[in-house]
C-alpha positions in Angstrom: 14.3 -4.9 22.9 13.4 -8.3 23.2 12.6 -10.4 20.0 8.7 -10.7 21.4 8.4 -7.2 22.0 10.5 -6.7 18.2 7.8 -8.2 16.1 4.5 -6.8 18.1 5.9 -3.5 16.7 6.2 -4.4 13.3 2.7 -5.2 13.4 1.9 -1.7 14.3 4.4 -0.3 12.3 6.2 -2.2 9.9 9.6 -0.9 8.9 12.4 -2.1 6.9 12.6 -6.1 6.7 10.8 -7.0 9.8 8.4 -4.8 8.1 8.0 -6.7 4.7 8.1 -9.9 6.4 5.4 -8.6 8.8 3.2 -7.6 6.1 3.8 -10.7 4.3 2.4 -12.4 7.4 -0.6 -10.3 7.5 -1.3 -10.7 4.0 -1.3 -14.7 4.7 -3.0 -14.8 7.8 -6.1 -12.0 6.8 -7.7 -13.9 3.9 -10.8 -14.8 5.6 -10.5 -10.7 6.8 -10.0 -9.7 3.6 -13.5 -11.5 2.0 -15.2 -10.4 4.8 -14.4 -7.2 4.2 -15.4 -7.2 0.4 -18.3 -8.8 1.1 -19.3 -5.5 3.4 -18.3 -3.2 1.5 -20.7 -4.2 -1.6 -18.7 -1.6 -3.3 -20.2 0.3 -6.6 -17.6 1.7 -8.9 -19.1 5.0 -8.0 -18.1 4.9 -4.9 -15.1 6.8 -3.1 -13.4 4.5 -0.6 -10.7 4.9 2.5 -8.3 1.9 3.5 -7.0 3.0 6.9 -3.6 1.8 7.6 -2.9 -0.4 4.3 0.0 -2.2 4.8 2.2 -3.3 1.5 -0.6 -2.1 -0.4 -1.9 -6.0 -0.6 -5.8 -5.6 -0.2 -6.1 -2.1 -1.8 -4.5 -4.1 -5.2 -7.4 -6.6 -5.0 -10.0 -4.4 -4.7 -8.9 -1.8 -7.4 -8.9 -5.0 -9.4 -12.2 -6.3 -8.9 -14.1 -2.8 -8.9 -14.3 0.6 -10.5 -14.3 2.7 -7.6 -11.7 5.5 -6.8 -9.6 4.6 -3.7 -7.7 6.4 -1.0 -5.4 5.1 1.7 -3.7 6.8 4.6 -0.9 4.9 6.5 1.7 5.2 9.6 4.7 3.2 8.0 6.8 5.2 5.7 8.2 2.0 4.4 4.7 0.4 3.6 3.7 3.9 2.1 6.5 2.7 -0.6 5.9 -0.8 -1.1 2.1 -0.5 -1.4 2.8 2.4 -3.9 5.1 0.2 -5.8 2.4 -2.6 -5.6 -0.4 -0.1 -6.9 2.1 2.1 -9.3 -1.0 1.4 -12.1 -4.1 2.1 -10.2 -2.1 6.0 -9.0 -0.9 6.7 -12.3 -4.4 6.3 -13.6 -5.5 8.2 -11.1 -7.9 5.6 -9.5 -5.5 6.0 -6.0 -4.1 8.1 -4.0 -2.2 6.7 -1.2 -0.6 9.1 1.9 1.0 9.0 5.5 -1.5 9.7 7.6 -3.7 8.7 11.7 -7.1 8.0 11.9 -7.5 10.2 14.2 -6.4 13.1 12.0 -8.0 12.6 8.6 -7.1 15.2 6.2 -10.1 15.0 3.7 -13.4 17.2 3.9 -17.1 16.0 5.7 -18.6 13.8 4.0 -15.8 12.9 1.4 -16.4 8.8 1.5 -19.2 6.4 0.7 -17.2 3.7 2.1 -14.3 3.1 4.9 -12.6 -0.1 6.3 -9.7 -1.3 7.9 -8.1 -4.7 9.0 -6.4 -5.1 12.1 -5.2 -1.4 13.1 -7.8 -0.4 15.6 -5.6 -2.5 18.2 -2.8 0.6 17.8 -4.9 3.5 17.5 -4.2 6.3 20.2 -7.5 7.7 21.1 -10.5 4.7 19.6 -13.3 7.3 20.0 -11.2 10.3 18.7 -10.7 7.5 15.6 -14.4 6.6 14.9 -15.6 10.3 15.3 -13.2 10.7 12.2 -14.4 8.3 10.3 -18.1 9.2 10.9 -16.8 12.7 9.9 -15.7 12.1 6.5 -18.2 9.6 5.7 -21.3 10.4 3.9 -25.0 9.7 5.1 -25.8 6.0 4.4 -21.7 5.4 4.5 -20.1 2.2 5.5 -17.3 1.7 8.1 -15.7 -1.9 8.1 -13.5 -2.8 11.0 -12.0 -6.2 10.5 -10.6 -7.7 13.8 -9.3 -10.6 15.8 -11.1 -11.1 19.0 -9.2 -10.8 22.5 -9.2 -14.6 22.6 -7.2 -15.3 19.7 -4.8 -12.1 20.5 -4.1 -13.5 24.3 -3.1 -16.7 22.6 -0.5 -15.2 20.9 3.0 -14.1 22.2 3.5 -11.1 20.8 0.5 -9.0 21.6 1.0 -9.0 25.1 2.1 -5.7 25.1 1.4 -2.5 22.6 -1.7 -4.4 21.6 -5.0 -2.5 22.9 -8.0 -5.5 22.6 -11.5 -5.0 22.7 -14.6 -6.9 22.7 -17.4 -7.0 20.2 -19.5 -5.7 23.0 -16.9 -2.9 23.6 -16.3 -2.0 19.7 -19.8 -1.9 19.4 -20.6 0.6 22.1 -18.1 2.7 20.9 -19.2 2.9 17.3 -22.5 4.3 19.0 -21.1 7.2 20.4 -19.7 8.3 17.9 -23.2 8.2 16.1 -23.2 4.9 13.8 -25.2 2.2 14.0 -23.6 -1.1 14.4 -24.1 -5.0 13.5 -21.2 -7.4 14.2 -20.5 -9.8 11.6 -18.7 -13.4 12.6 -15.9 -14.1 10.3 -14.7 -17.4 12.4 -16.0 -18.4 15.5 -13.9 -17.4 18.4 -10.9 -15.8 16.2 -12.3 -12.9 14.3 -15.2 -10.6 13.2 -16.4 -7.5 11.5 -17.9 -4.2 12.8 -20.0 -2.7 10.7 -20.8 0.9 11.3 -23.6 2.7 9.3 -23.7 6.6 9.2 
């Protein structure tokens, strides 16, 4: 395996220490993500919340920080699903979070379980994107929130190690398929010409 083709799957799955460092990148690099993505949400501390594919745990600690609302996470990496539960040791043992492995295209939680769903930068790796949505639309409740922070194709192509394992989508194309799977959808410019949000109503 080349060292190109190495670090693509770390960002898909992060294991072992090209996973940390991975995730370390993230974390750096998704700031503006991250806001963006809080700024969505407009989370109450009622609310019930699903971070889908969580990494080291990074954002999920900020946000159980900032607001009262119970949190969920569900995550590929078995190595991540350790660090972010070391990271977030407080918010679980108060019962605040519950983080497990998990695909979005397999949620394990009832109709209608979450007022609010989001995820950064996983919807490049997930196997089926309409099987995914029609999840998430599952398990959210009416008036709930789906937050898809991404890159756009432009900004991927300009990197090395996306060129392969790296499924990239328009706005137009994310968009279209948030329809189908019964949301309504706004797109949300983060920075021009290197990422944006989806925003998908129920």
């Amino acid at each position: 395996m080349s060292i190109v083709t190495y670090i693509g799957a770390q960002f898909r799955k992060p294991t072992g220490l090209g996973g940390k460092l991975a995730a370390f990148v993230m974390n750096r690099m998704n700031g503006a993500q991250y806001r963006a993505v809080e700024t969505a949400l407009k989370l109450a501390d009622s609310d019930t919340v699903l971070d889908v594919g969580f990494g080291n745990g990074y954002l999920l600690e900020r946000l159980a920080a900032r607001h009262g609302s119970r949190f969920y996470g569900i995550e590929l990496s078995d190595d991540m699903l350790r660090a972010a539960s070391v990271r977030n040791r407080r918010a679980i043992a108060e019962g605040r979070m519950t983080l497990t492995g998990g695909d979005v295209a397999r949620l394990d939680f009832a109709d209608g379980f979450f007022d609010r769903v989001y995820t950064v930068n996983t919807v490049y790796f997930w196997s089926d994107l309409d099987a995914g949505l029609a999840e998430i639309c599952r398990v959210l409740k009416r008036g709930g929130v789906f937050v898809n922070a991404v890159y756009t194709r432009e900004f991927l192509d300009g990197l090395r190690y996306t060129k392969r394992g790296f499924a990239k989508y328009s706005p137009e194309e994310l968009a279209a398929a948030g329809e189908r799977s019964g949301f309504s959808v706004e797109i949300v410019p983060i920075a021009s010409g290197k990422a944006y949000c989806v925003v998908c109503r129920k």
